[in-house]
N, C-alpha and C positions, 0 to 999 in steps of 0.2 A: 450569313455564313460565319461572318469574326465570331457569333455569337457560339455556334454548335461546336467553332474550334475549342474555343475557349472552357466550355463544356467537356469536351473528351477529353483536352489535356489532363481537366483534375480528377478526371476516369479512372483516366492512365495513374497516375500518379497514387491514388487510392491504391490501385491494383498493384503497383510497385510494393508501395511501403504500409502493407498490412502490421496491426497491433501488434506486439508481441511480448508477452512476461519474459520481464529481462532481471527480477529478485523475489525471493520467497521470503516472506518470514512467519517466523514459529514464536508462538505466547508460551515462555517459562512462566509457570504461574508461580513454581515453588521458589523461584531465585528472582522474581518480581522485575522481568527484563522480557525484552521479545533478540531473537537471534536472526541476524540478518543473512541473505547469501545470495549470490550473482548465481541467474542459470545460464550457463555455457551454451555454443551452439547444440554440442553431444549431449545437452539433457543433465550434464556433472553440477554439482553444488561447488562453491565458493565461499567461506566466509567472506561477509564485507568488512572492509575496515571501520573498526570503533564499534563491532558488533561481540557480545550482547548490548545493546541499547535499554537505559531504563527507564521504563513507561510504567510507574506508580505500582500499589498492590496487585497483586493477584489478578495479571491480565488472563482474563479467560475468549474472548471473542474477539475477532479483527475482522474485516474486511478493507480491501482497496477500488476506490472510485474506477470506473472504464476505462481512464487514459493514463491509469499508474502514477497519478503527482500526489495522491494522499490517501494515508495509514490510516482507518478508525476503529481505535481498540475499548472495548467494554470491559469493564474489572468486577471482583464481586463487593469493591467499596463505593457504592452507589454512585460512577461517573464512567463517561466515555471521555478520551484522550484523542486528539486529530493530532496528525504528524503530515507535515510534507516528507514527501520522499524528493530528495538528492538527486541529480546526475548520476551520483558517485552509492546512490543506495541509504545513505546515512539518513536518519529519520531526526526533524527538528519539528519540536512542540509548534501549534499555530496558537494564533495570540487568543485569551481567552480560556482556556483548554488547560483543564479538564470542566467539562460540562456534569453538572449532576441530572442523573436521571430517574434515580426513584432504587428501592432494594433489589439488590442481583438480578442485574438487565441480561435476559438471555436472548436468543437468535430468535426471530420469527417464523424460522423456516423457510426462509424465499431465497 
């Protein structure tokens, strides 16, 4: 019985506190930064603070992992950049980074 309680509570709990995009950000490729912004309950943008953030040449591609803790941006100077994302939104480089991956790494489509 402890066992099936124990089981529904993180049900529950699941059920409570679903994912939710809480910052968007956009690749300036021509000003070689990405621009950060909080999304509101009502769907409104926010700049974050200390945004545009500079992430190397000519960011052209980004995506963020499932549980929103990291940026990974593609440029057309043969490297991707990993960034944790913030509490607060602010994007800081991870150690290692920028990784080279070969000439103008574009999206796979997936």
């Amino acid at each position: 019985m402890r066992r099936v309680l124990s089981t529904l509570a993180i049900g529950l709990i699941t059920l409570v506190a679903p994912l939710r995009a809480e910052f968007a950000y956009v690749a300036n490729s021509s000003t070689n930064n990405v621009s950060g912004f909080r999304i509101r309950e009502n769907g409104a943008l926010t700049p974050l603070p200390g945004s545009p953030f500079a992430v190397g040449v000519q960011p052209i591609l980004m995506t963020v992992d499932p549980v929103g803790q990291f940026l990974y941006l593609a440029n057309f100077h043969q490297t991707i950049y990993g960034f944790r994302i913030g509490e607060n939104g602010a994007l800081t480089p991870l150690p290692g980074s920028p990784v080279a991956v070969g000439v103008q790494p574009t999206s796979n489509g997936s």
